[in-house]
ZADO-1210 file (C-alpha; in nm, 4 decimals, padded with zeros to 6 digits):
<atoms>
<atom x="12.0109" y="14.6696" z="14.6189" code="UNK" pos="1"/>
<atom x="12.1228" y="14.2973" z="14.6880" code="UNK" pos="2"/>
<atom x="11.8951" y="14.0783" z="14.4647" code="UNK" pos="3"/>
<atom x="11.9681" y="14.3226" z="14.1510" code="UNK" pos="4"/>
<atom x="12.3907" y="14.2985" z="14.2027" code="UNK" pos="5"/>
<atom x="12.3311" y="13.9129" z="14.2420" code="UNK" pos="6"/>
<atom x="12.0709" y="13.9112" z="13.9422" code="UNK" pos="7"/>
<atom x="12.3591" y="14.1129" z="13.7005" code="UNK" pos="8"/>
<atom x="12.5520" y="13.8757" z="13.8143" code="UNK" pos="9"/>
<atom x="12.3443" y="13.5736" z="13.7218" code="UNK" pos="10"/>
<atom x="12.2975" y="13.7894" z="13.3743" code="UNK" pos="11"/>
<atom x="12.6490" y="13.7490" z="13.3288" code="UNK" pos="12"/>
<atom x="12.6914" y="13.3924" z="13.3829" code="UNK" pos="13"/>
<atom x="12.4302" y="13.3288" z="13.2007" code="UNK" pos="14"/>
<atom x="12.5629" y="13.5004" z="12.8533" code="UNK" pos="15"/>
<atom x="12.8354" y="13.3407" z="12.9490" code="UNK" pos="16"/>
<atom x="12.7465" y="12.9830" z="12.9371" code="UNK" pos="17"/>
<atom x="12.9150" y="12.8911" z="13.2450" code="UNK" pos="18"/>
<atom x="12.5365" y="12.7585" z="13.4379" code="UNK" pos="19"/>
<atom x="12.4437" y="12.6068" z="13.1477" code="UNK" pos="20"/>
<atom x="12.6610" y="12.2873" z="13.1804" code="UNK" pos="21"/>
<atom x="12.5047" y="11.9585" z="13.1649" code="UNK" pos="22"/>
<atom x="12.7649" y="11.8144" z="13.4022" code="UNK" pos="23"/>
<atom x="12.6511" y="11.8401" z="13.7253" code="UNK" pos="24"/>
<atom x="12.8837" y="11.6556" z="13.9967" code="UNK" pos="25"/>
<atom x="12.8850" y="11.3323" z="14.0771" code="UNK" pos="26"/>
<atom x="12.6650" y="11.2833" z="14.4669" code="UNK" pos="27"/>
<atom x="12.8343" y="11.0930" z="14.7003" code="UNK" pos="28"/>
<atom x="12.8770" y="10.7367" z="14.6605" code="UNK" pos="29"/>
<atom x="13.1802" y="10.7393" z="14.3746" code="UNK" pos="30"/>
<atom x="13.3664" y="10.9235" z="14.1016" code="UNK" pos="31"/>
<atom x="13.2713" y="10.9515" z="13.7655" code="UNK" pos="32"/>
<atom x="13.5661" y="10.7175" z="13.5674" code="UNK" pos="33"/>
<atom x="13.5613" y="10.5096" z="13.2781" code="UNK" pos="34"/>
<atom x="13.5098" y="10.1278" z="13.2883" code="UNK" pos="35"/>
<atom x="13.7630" y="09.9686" z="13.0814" code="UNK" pos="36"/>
<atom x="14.1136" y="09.8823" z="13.2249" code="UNK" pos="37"/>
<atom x="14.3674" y="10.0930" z="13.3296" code="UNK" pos="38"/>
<atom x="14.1504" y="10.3786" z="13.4221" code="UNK" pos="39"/>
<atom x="14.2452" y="10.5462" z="13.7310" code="UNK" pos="40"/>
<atom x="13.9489" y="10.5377" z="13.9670" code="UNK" pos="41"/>
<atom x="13.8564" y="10.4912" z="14.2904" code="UNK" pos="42"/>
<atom x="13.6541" y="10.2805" z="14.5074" code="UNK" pos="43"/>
<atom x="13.3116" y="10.4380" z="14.5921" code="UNK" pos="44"/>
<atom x="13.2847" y="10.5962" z="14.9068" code="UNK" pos="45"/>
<atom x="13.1024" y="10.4118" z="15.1583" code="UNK" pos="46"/>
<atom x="12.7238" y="10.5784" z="15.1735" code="UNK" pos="47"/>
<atom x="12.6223" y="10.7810" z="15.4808" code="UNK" pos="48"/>
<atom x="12.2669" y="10.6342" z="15.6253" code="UNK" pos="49"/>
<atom x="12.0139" y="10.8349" z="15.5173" code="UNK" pos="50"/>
<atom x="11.6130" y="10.8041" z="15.4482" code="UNK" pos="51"/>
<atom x="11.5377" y="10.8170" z="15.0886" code="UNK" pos="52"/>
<atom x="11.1869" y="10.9797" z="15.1835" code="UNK" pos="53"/>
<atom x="11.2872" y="11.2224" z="15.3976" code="UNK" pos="54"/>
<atom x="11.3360" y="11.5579" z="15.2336" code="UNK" pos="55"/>
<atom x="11.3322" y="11.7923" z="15.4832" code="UNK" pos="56"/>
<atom x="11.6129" y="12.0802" z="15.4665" code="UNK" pos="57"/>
<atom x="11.7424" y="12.3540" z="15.2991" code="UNK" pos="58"/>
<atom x="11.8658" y="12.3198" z="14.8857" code="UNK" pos="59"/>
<atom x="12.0472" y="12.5280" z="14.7145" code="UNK" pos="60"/>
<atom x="12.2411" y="12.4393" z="14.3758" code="UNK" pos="61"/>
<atom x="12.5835" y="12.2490" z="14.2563" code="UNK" pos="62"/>
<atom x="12.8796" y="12.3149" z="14.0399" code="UNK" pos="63"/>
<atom x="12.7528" y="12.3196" z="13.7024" code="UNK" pos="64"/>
<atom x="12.3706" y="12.3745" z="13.7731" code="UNK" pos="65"/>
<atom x="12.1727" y="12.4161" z="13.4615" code="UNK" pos="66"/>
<atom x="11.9434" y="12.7178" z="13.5025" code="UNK" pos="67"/>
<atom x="11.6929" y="12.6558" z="13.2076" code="UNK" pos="68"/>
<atom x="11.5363" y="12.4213" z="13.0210" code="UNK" pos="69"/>
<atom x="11.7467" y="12.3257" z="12.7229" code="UNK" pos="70"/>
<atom x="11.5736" y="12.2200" z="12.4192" code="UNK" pos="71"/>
<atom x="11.2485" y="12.3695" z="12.3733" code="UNK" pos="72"/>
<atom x="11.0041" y="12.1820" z="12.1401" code="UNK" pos="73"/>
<atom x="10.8326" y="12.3372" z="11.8652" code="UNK" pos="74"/>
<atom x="10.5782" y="12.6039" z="11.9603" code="UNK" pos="75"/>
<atom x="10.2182" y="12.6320" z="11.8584" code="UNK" pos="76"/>
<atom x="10.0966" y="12.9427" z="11.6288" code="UNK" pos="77"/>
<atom x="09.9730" y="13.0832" z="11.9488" code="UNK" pos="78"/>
<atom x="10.2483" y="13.0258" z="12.1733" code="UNK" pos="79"/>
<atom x="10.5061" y="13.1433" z="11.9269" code="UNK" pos="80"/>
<atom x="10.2635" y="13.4212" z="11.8901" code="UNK" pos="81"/>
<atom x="10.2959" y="13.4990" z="12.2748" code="UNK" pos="82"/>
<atom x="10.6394" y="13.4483" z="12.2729" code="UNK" pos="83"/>
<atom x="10.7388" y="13.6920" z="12.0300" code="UNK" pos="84"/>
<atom x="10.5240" y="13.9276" z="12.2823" code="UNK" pos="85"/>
<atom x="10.7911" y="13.8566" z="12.5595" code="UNK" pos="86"/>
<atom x="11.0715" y="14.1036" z="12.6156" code="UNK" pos="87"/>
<atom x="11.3196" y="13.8919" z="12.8294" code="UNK" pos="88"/>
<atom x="11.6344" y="14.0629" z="12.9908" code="UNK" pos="89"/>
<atom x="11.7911" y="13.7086" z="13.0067" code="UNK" pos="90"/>
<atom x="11.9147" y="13.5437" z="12.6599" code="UNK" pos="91"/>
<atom x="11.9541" y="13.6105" z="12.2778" code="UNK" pos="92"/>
<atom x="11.6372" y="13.8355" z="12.2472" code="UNK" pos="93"/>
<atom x="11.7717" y="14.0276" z="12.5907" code="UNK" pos="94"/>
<atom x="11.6510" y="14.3894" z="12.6538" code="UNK" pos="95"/>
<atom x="11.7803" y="14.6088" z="12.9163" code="UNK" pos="96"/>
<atom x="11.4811" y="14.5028" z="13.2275" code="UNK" pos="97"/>
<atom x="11.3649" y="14.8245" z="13.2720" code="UNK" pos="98"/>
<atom x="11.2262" y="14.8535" z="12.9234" code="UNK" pos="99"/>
<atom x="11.1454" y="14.4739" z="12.8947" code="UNK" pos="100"/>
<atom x="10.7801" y="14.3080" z="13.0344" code="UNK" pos="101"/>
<atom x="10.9191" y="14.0374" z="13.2113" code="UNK" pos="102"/>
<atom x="10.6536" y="13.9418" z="13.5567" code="UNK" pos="103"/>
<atom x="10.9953" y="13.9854" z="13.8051" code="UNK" pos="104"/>
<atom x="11.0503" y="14.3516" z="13.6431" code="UNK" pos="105"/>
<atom x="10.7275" y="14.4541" z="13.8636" code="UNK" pos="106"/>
<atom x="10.7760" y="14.1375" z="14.1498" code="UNK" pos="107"/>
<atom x="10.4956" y="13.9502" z="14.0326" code="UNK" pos="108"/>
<atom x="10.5259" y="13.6034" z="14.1030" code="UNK" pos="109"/>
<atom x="10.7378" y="13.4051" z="13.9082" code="UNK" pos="110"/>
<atom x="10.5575" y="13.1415" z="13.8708" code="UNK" pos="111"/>
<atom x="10.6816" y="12.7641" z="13.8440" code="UNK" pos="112"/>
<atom x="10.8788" y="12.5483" z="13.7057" code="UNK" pos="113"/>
<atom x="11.0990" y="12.9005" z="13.6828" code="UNK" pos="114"/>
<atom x="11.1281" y="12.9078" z="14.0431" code="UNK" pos="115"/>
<atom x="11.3642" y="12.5905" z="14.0787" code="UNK" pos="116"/>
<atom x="11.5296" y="12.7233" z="13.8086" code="UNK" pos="117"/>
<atom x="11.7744" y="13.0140" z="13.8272" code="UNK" pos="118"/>
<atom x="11.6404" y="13.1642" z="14.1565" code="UNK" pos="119"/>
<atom x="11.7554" y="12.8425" z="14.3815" code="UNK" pos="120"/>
<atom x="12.1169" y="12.8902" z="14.1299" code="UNK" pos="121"/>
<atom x="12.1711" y="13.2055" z="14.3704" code="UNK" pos="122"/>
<atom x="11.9191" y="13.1752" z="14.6525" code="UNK" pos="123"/>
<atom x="11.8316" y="12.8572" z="14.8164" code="UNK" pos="124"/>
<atom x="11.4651" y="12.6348" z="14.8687" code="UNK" pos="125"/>
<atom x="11.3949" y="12.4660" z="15.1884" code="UNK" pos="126"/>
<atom x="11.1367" y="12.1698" z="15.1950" code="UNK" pos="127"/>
<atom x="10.9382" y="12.0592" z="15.5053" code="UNK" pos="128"/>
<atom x="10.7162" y="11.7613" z="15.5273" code="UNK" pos="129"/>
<atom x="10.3966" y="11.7503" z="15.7460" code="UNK" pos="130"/>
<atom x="10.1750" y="11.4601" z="15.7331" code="UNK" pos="131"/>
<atom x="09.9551" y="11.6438" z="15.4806" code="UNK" pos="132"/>
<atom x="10.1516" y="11.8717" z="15.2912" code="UNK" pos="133"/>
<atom x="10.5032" y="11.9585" z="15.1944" code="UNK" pos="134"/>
<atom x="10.6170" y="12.3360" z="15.2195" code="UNK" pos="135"/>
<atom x="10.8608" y="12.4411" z="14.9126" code="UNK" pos="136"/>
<atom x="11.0002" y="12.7711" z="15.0607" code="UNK" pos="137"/>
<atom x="11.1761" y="12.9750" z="14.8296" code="UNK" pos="138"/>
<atom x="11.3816" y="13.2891" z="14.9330" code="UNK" pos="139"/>
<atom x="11.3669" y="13.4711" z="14.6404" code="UNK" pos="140"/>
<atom x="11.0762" y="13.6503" z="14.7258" code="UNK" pos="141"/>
<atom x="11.0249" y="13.5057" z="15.0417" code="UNK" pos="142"/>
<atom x="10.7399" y="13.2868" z="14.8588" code="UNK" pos="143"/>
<atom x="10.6459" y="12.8974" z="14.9859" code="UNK" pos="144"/>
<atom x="10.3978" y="12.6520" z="14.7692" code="UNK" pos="145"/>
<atom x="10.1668" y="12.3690" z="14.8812" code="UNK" pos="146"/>
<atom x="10.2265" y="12.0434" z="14.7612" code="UNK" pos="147"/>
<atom x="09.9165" y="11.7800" z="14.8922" code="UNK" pos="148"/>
<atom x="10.0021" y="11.4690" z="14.9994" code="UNK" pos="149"/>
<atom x="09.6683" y="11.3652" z="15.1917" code="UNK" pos="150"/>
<atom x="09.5261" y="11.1190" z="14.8793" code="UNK" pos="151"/>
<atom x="09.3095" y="11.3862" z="14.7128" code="UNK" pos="152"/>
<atom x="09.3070" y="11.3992" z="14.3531" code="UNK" pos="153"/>
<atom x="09.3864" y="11.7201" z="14.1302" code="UNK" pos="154"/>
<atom x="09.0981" y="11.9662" z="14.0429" code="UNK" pos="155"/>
<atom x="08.9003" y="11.9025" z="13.7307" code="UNK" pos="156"/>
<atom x="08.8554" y="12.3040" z="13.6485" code="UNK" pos="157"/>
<atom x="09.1051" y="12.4518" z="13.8602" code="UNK" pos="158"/>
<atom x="09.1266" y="12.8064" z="13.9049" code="UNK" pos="159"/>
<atom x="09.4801" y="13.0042" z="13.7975" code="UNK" pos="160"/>
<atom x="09.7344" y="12.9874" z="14.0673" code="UNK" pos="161"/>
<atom x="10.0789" y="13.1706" z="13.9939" code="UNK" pos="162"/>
<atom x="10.1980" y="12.8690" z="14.1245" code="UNK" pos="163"/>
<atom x="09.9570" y="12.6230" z="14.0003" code="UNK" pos="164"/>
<atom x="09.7851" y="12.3683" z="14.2085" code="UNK" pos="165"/>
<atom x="10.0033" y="12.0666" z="14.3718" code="UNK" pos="166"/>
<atom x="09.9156" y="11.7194" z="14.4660" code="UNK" pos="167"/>
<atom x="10.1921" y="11.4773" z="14.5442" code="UNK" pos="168"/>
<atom x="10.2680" y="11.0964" z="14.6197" code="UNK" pos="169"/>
<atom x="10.5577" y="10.8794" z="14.6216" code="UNK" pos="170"/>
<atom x="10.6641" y="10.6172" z="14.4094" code="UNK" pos="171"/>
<atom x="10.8692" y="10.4398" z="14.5207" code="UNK" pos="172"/>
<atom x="11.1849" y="10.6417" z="14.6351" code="UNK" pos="173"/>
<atom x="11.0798" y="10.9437" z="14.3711" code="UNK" pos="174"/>
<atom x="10.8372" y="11.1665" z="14.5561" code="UNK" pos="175"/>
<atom x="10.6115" y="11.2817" z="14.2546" code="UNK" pos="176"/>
<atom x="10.4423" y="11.6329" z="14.2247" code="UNK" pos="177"/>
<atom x="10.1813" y="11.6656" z="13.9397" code="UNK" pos="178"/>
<atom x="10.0631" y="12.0572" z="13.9291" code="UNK" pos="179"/>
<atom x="09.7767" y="12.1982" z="13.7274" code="UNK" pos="180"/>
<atom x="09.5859" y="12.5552" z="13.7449" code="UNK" pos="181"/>
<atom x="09.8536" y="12.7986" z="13.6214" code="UNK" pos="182"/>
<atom x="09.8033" y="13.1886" z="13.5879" code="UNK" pos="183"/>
<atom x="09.9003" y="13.2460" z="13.1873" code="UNK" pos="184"/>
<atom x="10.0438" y="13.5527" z="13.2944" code="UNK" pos="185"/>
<atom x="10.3946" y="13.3881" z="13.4178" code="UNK" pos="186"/>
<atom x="10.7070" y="13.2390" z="13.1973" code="UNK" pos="187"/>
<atom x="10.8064" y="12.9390" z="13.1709" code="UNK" pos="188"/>
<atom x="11.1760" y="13.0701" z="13.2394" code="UNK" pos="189"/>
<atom x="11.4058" y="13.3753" z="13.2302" code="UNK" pos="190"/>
<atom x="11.3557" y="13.3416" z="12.8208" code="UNK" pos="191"/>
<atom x="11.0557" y="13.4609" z="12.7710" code="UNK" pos="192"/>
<atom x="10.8953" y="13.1214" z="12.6550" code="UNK" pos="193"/>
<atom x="10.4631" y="13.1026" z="12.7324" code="UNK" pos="194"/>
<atom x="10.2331" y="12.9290" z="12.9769" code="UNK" pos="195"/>
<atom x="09.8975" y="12.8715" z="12.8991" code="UNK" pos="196"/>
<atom x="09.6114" y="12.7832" z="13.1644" code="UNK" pos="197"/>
<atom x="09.5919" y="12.3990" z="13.0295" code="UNK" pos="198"/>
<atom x="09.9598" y="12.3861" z="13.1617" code="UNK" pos="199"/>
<atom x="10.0365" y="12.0260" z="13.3634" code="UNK" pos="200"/>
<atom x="10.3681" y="11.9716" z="13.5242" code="UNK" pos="201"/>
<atom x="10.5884" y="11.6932" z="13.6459" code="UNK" pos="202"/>
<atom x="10.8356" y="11.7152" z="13.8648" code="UNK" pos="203"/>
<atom x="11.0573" y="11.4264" z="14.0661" code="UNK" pos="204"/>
<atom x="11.2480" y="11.4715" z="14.3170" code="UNK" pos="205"/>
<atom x="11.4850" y="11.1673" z="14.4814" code="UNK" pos="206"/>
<atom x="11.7176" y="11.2003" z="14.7029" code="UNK" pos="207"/>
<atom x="12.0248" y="11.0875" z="14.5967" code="UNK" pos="208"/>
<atom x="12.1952" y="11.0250" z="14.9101" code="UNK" pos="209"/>
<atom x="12.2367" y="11.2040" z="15.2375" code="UNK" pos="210"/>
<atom x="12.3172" y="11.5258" z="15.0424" code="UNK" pos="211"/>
<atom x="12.1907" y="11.5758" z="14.6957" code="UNK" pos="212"/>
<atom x="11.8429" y="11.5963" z="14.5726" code="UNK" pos="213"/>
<atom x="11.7817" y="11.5042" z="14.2465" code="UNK" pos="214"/>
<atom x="11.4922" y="11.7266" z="14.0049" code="UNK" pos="215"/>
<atom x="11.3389" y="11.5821" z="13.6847" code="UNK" pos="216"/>
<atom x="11.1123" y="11.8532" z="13.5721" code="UNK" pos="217"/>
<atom x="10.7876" y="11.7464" z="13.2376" code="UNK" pos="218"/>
<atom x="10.6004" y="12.0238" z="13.1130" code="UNK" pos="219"/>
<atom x="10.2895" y="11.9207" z="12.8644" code="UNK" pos="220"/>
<atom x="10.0719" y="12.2231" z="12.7522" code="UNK" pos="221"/>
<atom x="09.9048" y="12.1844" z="12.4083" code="UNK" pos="222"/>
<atom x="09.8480" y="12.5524" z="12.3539" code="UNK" pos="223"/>
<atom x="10.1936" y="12.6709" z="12.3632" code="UNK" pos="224"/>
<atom x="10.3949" y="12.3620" z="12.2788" code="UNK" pos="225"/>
<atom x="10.3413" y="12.0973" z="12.0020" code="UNK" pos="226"/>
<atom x="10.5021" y="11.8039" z="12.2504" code="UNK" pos="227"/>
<atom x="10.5793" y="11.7609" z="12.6362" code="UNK" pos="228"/>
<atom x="10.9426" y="11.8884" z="12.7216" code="UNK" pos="229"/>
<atom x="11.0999" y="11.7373" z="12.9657" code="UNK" pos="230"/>
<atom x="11.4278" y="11.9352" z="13.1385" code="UNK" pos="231"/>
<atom x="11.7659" y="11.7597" z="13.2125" code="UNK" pos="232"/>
<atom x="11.8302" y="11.6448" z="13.5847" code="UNK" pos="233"/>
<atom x="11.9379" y="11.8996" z="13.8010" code="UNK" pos="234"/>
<atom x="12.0924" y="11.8216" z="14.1365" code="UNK" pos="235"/>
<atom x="12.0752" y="12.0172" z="14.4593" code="UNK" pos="236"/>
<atom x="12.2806" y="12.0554" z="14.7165" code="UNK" pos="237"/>
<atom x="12.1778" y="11.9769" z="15.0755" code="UNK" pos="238"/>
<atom x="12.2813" y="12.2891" z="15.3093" code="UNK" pos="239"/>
<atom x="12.2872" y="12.2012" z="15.6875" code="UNK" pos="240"/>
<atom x="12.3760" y="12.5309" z="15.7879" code="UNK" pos="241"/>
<atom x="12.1851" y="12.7745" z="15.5700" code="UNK" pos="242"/>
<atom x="11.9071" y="12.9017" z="15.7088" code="UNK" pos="243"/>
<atom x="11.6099" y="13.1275" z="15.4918" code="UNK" pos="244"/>
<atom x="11.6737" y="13.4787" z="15.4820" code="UNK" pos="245"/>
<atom x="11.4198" y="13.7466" z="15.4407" code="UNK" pos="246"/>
<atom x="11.4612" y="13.8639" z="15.0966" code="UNK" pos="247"/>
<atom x="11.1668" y="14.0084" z="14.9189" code="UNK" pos="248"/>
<atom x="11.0602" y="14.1771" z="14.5941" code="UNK" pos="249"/>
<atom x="11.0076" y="14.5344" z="14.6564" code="UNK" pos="250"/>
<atom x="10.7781" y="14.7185" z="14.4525" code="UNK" pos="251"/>
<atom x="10.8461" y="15.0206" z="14.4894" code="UNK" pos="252"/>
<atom x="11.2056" y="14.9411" z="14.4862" code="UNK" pos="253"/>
<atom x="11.1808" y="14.8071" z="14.1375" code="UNK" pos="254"/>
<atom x="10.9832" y="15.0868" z="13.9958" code="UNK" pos="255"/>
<atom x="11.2534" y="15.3184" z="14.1566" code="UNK" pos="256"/>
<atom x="11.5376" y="15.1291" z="14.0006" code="UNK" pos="257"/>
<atom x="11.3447" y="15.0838" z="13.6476" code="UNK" pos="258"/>
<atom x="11.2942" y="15.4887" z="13.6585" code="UNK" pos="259"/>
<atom x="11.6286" y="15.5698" z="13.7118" code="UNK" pos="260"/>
<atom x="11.7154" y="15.3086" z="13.4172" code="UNK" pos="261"/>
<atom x="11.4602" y="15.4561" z="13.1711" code="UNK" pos="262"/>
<atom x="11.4784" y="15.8353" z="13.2599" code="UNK" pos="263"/>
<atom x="11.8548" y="15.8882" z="13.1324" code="UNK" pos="264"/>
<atom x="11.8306" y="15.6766" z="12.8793" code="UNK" pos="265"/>
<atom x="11.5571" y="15.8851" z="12.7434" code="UNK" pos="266"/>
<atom x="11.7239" y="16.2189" z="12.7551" code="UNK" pos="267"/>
<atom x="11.5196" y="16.3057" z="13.1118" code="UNK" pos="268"/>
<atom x="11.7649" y="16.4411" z="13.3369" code="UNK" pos="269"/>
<atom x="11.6565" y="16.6090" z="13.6985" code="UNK" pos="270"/>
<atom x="11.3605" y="16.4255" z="13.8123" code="UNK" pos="271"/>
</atoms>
């Protein structure tokens, strides 16, 4: 199965610390280099024309790509409470995934801000404007979002979305996505850590230059979290020639992979 060797492998990386950097590479423009004299740098490259609001294309990830959100603020009584429910198979409370509870164990949807996080690490987004809407298209799961850009405002009592409810605008060169309506039943991340209904998020996106895509991400939920956290930039990669694959969460896939996980493991052999 493809999306579980590439998931182990994530797993590994991930307990590894190698994703986790903070130094994501420079975009194109110039080299990172220090200011006093006798530094060795070099003069920036010379830009290649692009429009600032135009972020149409497919995005996958950079050297160095953070997959989480580092930092977590102090939890409420009842988000710690649902967080000590969680039974990740990512991180320091890890459990093998067949015998954890995390939503991708049974390809529910993952929800966001988790999306953008390590799925696009090993499997690209694409984005598509229209004159009312952009498209976020993620291939994990084969799963695209609305994001409104016709003037309207957010819902007052939205009903839960797994991926919330999306209204966007620019300002200036930052195209700004505020999201509300969230199913409680997703993660935050791979880690386990809560989403309540009263969940709002923030995310900005500005493109660099021609080929990296900047991501800001603000999460502000009162029931889980005693203070909005807001995630370090992350930078995409622009990817001319990738194109979308179909790659979907199976079902019946995972509960055939979970059973041959659990079965052994609890002394049933032959079935």
């Amino acid at each position: 199965m493809r999306h579980r060797l590439m998931l182990v492998v994530a797993a590994a990386l991930t307990l590894s610390g190698v994703l986790l950097a903070q130094d994501a590479p420079q975009p194109q423009g110039g080299r990172r280099g220090g200011g006093g004299r006798g530094n060795n740098t070099e003069p920036p490259a010379p830009s290649v024309p692009h429009d600032p609001h135009d972020l149409n294309g497919v995005w996958g990830k950079t050297r160095g790509f953070p997959i989480v959100m580092t930092n977590p603020p102090p939890m409420t009584p009842e988000g710690q409470a649902k967080f000590d429910l969680t039974k990740p198979g990512y991180g320091p409370r890890m459990v093998p995934p067949a015998f954890g509870n995390d939503p991708m164990g049974n390809c529910d949807p993952l929800g966001m801000p988790r999306l953008t996080f390590m799925e696009v690490v090993i499997y690209p987004m694409e984005l598509m404007q229209t004159p009312k809407r952009v498209i976020q298209f993620f291939e994990w799961a084969h799963v695209w979002r609305e994001i409104w850009t016709d003037g309207r405002e957010l819902p007052k009592d939205p009903d839960p979305h797994w991926l919330g409810y999306s209204v966007g605008k620019w300002d200036g060169d930052t195209f700004v996505v505020d999201s509300v309506g969230f199913d409680p039943r997703t993660w935050l991340d791979h880690f386990g850590h809560p989403v309540s209904d009263e969940m709002r998020l923030q995310e900005r996106y500005r493109r660099l230059d021609r080929d990296h895509l900047e991501l800001t991400t603000t999460i502000t939920d009162p029931k889980m979290y005693t203070k909005p956290w807001t995630s370090e930039k992350k930078i995409f990669q622009l990817m001319p020639k990738r194109e979308i694959q179909e790659l979907f969460c199976v079902p019946s896939e995972e509960q055939s992979f979970n059973k041959r996980v659990r079965d052994p493991a609890g002394g049933k052999t032959g079935q």
